[in-house]
N, C-alpha and C positions, 0 to 999 in steps of 0.2 A: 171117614178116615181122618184122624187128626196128623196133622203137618207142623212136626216141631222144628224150632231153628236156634242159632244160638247167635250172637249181636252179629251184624256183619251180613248174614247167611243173605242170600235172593231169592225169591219164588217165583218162577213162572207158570202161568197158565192162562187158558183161553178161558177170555171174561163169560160164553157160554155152558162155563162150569157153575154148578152152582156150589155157592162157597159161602161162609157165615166166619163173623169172629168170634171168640172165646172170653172167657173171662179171664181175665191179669190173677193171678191167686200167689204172682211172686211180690219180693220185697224191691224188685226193678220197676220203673218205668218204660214204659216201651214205646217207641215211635216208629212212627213206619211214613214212609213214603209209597203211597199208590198210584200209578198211573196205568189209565186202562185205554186201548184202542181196541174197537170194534165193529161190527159190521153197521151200516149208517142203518138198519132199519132195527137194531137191540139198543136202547136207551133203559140208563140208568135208572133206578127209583128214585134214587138222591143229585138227580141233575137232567132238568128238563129243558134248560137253554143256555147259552152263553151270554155274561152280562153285554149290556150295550158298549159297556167301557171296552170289554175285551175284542169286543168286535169292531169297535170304530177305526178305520183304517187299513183293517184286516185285508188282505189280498183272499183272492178267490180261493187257493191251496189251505190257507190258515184257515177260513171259514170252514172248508169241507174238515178240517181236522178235529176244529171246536162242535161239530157236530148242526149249523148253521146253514144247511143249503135250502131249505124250502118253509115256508108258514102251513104249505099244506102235508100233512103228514103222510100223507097217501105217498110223497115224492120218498119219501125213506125208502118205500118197499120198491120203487119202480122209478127210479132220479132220472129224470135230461143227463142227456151228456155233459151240458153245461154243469149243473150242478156237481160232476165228480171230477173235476181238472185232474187229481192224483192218477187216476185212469190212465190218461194221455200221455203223462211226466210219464208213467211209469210203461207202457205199451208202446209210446213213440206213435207212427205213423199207424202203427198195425192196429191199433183202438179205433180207428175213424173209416175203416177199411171193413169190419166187418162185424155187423148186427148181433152176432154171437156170442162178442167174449162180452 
């Protein structure tokens, strides 16, 4: 299915869609701004880590965002609670209360 737009327009969707670009065949230029968040264990082709620079300093919330919680990758599919602070922020008390969520 192709997805036209015209300057200005947004698109959302969940980065688990699979989706490809097209080719420019106008006499416009096109730019776009991409930003993708997704589940910590779907990584990108085209982005395997966060540079060091981006990381230096980073708090534990920015690291989980940058995609940055573990060296071992096994923790993607299965993280410490340590590694997902956003969890907590976002559950409050109730995240540390029970095994389940």
């Amino acid at each position: 299915m192709q997805i036209c737009g015209k300057p200005g327009d947004v698109f959302l969707f969940a980065q688990n869609l699979w989706h490809a670009g097209s080719p420019n065949r106008s006499d416009f230029t096109r730019r776009q701004l991409f930003i993708g968040y997704s589940p910590i264990w779907m990584r990108p082709i085209d982005y395997h880590a966060a540079s060091p620079a981006l990381l230096e300093g980073a708090d534990p919330i920015r690291r989980q965002l940058l995609g940055a919680i573990s060296e071992n990758y096994f923790k993607f599919y299965v993280p410490d609670e340590s590694m997902v602070p956003l969890k907590e922020l976002w559950l409050g008390d109730a995240a540390s209360k029970s095994e389940y969520i």
